[in-house]
VEXDO-51702 format. One record per atom (N, C-alpha, C): y, z, x; atom name; residue in one letter. Coordinates in steps of 0.02 Angstrom, whole numbers. Atoms other than C-alpha are relative to their C-alpha. Layout:
N
node v:Y	w:Z	u:X	lumdo:CA	seza:a
...
END
This chain:
134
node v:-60	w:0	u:41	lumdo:N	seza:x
node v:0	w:0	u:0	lumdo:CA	seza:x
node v:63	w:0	u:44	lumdo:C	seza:x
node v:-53	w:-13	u:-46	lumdo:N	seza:x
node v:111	w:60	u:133	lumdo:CA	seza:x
node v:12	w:-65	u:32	lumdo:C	seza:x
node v:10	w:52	u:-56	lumdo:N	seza:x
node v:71	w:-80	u:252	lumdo:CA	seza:x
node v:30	w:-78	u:-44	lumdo:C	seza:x
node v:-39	w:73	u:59	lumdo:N	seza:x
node v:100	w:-228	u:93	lumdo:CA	seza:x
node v:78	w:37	u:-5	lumdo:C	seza:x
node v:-52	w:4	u:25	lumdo:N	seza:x
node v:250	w:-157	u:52	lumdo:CA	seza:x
node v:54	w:10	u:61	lumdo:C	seza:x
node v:-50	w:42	u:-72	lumdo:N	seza:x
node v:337	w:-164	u:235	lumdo:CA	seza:x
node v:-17	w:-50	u:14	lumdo:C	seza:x
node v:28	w:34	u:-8	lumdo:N	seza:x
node v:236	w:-318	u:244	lumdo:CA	seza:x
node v:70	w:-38	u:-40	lumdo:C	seza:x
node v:-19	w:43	u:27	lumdo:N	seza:x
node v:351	w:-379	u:113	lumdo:CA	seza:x
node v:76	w:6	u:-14	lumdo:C	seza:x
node v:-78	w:7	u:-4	lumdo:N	seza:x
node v:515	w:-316	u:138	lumdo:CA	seza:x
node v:-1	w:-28	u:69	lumdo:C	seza:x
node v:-8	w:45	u:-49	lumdo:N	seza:x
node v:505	w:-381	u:306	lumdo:CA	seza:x
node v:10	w:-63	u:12	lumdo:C	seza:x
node v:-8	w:63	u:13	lumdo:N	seza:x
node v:489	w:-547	u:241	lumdo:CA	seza:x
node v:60	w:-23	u:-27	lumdo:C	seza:x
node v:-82	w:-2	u:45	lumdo:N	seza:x
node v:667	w:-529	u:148	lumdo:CA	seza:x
node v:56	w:-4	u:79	lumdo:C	seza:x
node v:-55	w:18	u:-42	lumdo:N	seza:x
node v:828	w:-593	u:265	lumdo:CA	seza:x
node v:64	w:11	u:-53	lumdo:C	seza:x
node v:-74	w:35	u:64	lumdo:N	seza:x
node v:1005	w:-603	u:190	lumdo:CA	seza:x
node v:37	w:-35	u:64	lumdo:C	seza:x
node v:-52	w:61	u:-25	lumdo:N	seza:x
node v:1139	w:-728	u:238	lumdo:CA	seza:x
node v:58	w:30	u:41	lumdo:C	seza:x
node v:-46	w:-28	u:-33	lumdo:N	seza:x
node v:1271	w:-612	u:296	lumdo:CA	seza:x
node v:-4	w:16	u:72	lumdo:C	seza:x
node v:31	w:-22	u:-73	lumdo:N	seza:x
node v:1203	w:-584	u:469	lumdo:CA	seza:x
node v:-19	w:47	u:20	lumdo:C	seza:x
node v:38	w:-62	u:-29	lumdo:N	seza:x
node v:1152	w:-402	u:468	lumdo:CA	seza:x
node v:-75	w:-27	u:-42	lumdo:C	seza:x
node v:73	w:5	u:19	lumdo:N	seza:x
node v:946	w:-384	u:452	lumdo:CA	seza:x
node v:-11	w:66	u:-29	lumdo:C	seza:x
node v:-4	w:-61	u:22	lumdo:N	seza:x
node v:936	w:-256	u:320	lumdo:CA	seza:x
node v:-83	w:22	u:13	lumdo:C	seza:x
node v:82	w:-35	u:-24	lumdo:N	seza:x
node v:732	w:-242	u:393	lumdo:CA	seza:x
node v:4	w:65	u:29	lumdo:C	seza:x
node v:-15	w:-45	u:-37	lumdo:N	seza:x
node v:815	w:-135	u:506	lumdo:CA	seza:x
node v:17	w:66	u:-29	lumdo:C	seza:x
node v:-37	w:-59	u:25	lumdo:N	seza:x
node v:837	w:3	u:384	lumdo:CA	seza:x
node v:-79	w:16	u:-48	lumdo:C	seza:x
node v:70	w:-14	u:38	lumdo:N	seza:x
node v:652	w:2	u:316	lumdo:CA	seza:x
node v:-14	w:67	u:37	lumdo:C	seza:x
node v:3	w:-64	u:-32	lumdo:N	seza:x
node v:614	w:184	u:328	lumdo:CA	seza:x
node v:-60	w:24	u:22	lumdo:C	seza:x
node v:93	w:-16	u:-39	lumdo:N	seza:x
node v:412	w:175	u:343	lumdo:CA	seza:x
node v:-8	w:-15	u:70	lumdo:C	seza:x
node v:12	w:26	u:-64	lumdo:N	seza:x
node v:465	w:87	u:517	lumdo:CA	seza:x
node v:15	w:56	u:46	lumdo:C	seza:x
node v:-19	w:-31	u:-45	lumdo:N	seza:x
node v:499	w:257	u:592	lumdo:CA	seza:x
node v:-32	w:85	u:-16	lumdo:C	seza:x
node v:12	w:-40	u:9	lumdo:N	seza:x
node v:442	w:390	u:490	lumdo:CA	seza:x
node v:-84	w:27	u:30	lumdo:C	seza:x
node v:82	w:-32	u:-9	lumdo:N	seza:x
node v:297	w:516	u:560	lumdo:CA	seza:x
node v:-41	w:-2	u:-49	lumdo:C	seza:x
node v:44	w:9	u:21	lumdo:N	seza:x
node v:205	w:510	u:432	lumdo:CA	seza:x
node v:-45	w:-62	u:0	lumdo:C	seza:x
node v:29	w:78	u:-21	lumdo:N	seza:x
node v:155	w:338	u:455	lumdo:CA	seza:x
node v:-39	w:-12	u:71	lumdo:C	seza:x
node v:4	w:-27	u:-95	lumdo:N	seza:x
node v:87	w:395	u:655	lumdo:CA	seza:x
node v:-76	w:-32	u:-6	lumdo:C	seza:x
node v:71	w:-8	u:-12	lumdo:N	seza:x
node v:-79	w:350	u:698	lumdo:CA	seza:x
node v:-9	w:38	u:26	lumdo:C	seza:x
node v:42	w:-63	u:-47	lumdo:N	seza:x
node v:-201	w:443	u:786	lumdo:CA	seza:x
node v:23	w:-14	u:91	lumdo:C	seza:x
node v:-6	w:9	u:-40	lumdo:N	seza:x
node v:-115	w:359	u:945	lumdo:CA	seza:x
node v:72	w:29	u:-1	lumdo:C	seza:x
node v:-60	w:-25	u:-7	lumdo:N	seza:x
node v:70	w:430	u:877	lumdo:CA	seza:x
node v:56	w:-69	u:0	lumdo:C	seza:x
node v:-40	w:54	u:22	lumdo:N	seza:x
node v:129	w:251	u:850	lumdo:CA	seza:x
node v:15	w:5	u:-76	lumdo:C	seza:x
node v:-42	w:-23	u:67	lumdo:N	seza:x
node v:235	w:244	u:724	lumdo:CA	seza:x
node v:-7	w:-100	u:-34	lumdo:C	seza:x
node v:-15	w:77	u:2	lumdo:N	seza:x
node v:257	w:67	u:614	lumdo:CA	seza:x
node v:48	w:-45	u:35	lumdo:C	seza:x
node v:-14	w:38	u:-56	lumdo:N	seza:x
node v:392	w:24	u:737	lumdo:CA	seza:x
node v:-34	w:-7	u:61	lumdo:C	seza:x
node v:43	w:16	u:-61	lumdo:N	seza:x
node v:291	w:27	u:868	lumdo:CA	seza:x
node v:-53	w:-47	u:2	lumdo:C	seza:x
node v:73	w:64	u:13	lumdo:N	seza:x
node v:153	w:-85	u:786	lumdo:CA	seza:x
node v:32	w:-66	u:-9	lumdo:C	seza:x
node v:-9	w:68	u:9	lumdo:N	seza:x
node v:246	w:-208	u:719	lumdo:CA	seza:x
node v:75	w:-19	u:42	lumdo:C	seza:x
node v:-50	w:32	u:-70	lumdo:N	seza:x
node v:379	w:-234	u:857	lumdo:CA	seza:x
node v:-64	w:-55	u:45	lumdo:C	seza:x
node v:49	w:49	u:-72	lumdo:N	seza:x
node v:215	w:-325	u:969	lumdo:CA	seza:x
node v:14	w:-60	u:-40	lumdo:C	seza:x
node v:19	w:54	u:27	lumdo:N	seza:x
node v:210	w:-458	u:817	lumdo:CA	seza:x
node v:45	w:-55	u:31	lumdo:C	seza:x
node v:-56	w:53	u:-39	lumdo:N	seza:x
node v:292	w:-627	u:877	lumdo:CA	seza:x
node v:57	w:-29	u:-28	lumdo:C	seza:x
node v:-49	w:-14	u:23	lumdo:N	seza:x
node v:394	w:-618	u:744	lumdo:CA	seza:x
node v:69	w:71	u:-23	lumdo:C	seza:x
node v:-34	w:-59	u:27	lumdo:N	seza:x
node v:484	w:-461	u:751	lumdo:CA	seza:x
node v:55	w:12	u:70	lumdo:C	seza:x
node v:-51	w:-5	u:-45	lumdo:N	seza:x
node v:600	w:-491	u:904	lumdo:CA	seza:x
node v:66	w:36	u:-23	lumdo:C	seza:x
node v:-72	w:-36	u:35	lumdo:N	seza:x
node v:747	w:-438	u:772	lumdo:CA	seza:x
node v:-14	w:81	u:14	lumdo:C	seza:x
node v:5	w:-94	u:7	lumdo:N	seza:x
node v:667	w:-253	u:779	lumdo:CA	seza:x
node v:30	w:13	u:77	lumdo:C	seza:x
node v:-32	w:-21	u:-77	lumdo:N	seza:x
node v:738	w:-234	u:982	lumdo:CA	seza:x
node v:53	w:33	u:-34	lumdo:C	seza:x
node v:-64	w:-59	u:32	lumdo:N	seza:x
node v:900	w:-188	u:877	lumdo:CA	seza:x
node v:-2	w:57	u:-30	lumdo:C	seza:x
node v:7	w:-67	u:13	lumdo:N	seza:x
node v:835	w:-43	u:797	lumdo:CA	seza:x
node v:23	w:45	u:43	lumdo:C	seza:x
node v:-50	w:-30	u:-43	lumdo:N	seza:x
node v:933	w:77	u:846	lumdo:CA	seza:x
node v:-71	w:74	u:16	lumdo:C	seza:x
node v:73	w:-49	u:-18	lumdo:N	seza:x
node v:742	w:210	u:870	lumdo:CA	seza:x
node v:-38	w:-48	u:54	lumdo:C	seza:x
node v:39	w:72	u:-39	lumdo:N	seza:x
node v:670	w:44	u:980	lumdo:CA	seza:x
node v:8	w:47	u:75	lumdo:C	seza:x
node v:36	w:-47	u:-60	lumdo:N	seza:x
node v:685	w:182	u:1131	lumdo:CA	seza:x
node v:14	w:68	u:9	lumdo:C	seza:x
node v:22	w:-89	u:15	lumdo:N	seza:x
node v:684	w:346	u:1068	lumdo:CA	seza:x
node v:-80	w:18	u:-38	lumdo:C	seza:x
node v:47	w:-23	u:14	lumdo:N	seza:x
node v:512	w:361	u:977	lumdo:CA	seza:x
node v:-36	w:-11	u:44	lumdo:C	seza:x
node v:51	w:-11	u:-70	lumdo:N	seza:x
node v:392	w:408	u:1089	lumdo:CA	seza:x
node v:-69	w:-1	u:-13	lumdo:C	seza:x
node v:55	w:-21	u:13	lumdo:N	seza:x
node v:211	w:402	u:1054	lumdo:CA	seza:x
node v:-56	w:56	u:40	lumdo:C	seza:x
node v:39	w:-72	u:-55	lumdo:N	seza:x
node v:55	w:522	u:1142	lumdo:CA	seza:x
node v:24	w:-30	u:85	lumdo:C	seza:x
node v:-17	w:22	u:-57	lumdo:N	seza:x
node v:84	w:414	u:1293	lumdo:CA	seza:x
node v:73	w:17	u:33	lumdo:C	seza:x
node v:-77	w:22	u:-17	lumdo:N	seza:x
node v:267	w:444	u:1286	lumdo:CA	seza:x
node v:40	w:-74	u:1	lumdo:C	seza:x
node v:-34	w:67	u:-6	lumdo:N	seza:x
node v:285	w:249	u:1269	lumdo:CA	seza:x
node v:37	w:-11	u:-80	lumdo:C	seza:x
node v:-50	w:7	u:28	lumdo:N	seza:x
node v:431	w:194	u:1175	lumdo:CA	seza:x
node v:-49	w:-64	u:-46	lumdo:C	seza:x
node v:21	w:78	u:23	lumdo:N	seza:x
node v:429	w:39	u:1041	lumdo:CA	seza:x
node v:25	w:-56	u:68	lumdo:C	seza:x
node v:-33	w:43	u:-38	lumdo:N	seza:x
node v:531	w:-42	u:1176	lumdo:CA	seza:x
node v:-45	w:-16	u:50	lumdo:C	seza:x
node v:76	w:20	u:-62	lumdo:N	seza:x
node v:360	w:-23	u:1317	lumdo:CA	seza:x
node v:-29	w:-41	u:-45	lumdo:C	seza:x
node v:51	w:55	u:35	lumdo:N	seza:x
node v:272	w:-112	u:1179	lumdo:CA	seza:x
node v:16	w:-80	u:5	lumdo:C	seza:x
node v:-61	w:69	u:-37	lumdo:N	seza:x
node v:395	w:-248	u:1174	lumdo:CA	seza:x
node v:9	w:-45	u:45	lumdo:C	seza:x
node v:-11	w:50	u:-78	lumdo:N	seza:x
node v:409	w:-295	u:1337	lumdo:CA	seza:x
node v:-61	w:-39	u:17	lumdo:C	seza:x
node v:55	w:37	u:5	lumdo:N	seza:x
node v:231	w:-352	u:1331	lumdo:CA	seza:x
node v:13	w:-95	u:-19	lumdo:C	seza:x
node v:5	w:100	u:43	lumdo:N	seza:x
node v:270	w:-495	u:1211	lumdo:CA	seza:x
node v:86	w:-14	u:-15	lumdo:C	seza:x
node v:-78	w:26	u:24	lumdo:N	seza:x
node v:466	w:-508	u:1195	lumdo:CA	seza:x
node v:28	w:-21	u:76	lumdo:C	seza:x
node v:-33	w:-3	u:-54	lumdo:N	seza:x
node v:550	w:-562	u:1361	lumdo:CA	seza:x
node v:87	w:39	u:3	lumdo:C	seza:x
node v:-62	w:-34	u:26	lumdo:N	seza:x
node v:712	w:-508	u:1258	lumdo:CA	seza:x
node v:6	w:58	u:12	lumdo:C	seza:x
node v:6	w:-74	u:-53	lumdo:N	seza:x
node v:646	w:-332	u:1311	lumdo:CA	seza:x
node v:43	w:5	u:62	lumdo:C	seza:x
node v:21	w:-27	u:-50	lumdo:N	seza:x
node v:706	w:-356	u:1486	lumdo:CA	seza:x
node v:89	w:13	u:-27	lumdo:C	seza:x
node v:-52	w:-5	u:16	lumdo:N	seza:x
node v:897	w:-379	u:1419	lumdo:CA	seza:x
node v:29	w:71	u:-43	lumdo:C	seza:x
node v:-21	w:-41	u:33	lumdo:N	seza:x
node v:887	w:-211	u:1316	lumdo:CA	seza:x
node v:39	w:42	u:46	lumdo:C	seza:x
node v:-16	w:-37	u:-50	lumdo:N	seza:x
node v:1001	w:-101	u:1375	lumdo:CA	seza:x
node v:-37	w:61	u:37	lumdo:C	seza:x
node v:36	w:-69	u:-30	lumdo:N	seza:x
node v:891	w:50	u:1403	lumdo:CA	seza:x
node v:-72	w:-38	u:30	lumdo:C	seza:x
node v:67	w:32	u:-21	lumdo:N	seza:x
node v:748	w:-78	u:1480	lumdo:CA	seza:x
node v:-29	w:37	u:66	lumdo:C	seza:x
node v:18	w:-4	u:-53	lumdo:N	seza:x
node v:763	w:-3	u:1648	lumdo:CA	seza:x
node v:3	w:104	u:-16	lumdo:C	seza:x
node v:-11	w:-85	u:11	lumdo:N	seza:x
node v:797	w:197	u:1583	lumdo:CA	seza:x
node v:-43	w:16	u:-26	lumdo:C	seza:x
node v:45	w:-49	u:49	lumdo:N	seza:x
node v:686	w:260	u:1450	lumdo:CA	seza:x
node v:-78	w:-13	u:37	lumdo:C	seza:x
node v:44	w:-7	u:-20	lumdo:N	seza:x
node v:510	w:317	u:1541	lumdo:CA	seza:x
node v:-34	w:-3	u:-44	lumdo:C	seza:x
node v:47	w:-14	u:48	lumdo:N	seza:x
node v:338	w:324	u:1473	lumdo:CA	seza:x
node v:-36	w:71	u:50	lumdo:C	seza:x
node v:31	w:-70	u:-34	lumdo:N	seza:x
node v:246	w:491	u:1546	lumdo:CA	seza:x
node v:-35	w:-11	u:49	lumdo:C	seza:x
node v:22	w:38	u:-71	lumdo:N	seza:x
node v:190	w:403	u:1699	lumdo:CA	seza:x
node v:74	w:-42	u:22	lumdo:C	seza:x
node v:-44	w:29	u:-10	lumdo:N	seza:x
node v:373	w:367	u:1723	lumdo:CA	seza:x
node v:-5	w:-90	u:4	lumdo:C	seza:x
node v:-15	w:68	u:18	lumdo:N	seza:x
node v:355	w:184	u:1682	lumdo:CA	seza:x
node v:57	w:-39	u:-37	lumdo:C	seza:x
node v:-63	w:14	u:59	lumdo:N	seza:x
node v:506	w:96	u:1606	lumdo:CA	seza:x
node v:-18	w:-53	u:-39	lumdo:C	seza:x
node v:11	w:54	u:51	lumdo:N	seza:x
node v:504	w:-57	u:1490	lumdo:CA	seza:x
node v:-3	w:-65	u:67	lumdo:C	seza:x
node v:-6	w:42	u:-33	lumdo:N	seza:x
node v:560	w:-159	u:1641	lumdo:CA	seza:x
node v:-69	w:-26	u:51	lumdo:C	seza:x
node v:44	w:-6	u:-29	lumdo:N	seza:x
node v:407	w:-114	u:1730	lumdo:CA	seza:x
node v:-64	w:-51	u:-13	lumdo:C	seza:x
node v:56	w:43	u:26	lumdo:N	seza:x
node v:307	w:-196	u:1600	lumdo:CA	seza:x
node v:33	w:-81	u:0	lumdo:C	seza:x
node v:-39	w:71	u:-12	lumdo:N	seza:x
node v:399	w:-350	u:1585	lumdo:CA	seza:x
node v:-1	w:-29	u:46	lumdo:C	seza:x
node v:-1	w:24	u:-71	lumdo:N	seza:x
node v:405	w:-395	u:1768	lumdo:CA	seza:x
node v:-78	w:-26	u:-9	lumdo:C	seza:x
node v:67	w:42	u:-9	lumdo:N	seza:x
node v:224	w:-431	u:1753	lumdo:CA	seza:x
node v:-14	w:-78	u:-50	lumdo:C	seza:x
node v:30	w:61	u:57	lumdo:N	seza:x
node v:229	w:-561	u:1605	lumdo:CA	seza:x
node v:57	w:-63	u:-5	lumdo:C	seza:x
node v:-62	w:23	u:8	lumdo:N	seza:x
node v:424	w:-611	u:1618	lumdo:CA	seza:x
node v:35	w:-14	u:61	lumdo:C	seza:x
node v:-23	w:23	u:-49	lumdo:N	seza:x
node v:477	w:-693	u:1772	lumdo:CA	seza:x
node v:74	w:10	u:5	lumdo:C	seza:x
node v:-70	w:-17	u:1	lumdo:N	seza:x
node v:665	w:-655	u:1706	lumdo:CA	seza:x
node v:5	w:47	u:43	lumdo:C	seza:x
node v:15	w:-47	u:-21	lumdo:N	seza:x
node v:623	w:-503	u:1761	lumdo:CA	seza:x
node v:38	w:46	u:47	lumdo:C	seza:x
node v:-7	w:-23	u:-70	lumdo:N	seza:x
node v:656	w:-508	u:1930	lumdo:CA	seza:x
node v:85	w:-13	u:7	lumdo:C	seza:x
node v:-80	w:-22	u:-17	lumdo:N	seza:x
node v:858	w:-530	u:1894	lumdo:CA	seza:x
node v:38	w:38	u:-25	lumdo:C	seza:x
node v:-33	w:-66	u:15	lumdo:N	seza:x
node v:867	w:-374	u:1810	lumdo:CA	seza:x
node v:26	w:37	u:57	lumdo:C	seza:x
node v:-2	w:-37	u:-54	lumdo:N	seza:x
node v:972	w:-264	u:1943	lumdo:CA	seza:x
node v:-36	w:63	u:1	lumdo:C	seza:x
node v:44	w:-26	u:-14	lumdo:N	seza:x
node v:851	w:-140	u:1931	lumdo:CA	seza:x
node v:-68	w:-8	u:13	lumdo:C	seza:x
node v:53	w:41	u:-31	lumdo:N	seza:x
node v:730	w:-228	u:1990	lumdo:CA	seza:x
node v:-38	w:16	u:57	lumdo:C	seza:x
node v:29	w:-23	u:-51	lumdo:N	seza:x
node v:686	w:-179	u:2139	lumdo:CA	seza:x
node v:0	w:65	u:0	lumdo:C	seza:x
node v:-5	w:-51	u:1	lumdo:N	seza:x
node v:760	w:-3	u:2114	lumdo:CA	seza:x
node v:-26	w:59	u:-47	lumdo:C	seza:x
node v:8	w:-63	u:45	lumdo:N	seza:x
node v:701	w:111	u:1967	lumdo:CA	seza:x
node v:-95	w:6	u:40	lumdo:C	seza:x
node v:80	w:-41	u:0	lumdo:N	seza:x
node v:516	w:197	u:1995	lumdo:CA	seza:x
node v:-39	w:32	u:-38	lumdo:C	seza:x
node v:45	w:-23	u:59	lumdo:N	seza:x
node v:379	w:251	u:1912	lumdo:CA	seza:x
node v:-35	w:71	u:54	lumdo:C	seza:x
node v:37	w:-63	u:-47	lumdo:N	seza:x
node v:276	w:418	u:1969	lumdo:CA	seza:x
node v:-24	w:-23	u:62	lumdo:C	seza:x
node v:52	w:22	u:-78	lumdo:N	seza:x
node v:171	w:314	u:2109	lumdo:CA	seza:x
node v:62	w:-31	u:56	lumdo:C	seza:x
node v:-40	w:35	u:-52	lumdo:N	seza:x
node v:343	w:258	u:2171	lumdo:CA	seza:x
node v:12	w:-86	u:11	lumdo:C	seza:x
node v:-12	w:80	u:-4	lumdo:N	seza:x
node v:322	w:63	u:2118	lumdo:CA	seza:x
node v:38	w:5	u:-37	lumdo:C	seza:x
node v:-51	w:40	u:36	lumdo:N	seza:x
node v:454	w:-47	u:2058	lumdo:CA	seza:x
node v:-40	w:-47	u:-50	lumdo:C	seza:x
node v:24	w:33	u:42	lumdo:N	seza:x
node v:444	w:-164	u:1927	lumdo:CA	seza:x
node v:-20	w:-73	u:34	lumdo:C	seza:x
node v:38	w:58	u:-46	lumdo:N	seza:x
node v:436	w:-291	u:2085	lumdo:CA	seza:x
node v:-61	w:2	u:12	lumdo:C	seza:x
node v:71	w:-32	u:-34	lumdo:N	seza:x
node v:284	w:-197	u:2135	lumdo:CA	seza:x
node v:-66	w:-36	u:-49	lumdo:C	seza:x
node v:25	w:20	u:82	lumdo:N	seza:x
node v:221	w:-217	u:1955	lumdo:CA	seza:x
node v:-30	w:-86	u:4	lumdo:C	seza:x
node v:28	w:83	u:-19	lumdo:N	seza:x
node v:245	w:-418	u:1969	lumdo:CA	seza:x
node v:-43	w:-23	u:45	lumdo:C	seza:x
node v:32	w:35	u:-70	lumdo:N	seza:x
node v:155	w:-438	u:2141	lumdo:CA	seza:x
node v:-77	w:39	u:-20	lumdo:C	seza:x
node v:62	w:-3	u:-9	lumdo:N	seza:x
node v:3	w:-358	u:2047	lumdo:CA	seza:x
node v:-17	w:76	u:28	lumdo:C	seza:x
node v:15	w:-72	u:-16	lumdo:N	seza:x
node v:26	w:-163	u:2130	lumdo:CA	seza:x
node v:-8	w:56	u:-43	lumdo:C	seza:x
node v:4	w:-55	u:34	lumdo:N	seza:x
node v:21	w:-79	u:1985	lumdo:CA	seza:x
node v:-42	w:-3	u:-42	lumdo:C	seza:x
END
């Protein structure tokens, strides 16, 4: 029920240029958590249509058991990830950032200026990341 009915406001746009998706409240609320602590933003941010969710203004404050943000999920499949502003700040509990992940899939990557500089617990960069060290 839950799942059809963000299923289907998600599908709704308006013309004015804000994305009122961004205000669906099952996309953030705990009760909606799995057993992993993902929340529905966190699930349906990976889809390849949901690049609009980066604007959520929770996209790197919810944290799941991992501590990973929606925004670590993201970076997987959005390259638009690497441009967020908090891409290179918000950790996951292995100090990982968003940028970290990105560098491996997103060749942009590498002209984020933190690029070479932010770290994760083991001390790699998100260069490190790309060349396969992490």
């Amino acid at each position: 029920m839950i799942l059809q009915k963000l299923t289907d406001y998600l599908s709704k746009t308006t013309n004015e240029g804000y994305d009122h998706r961004l205000e669906e409240p099952e996309l953030t609320a705990k009760e909606y958590t799995d057993d992993k602590g993902n929340t529905q933003l966190h699930k349906e941010i990976t889809r390849s249509d949901s690049k609009f969710l980066l604007k959520h203004e929770d996209v790197s404050k919810l944290k799941n058991k991992r501590g990973e943000t929606p925004l670590h999920l993201a970076a997987w499949h959005h390259k638009e990830a690497i441009s967020h502003p908090h891409a290179s700040t918000v950790k996951d509990d292995d100090k990982v950032t968003p940028l970290h992940i990105a560098a491996i899939y997103h060749p942009d990557a590498s002209k984020h200026p933190d690029y070479t500089k932010v770290k994760d617990n083991r001390g790699l960069t998100p260069k490190d990341f790309a060349e396969g060290k992490g």
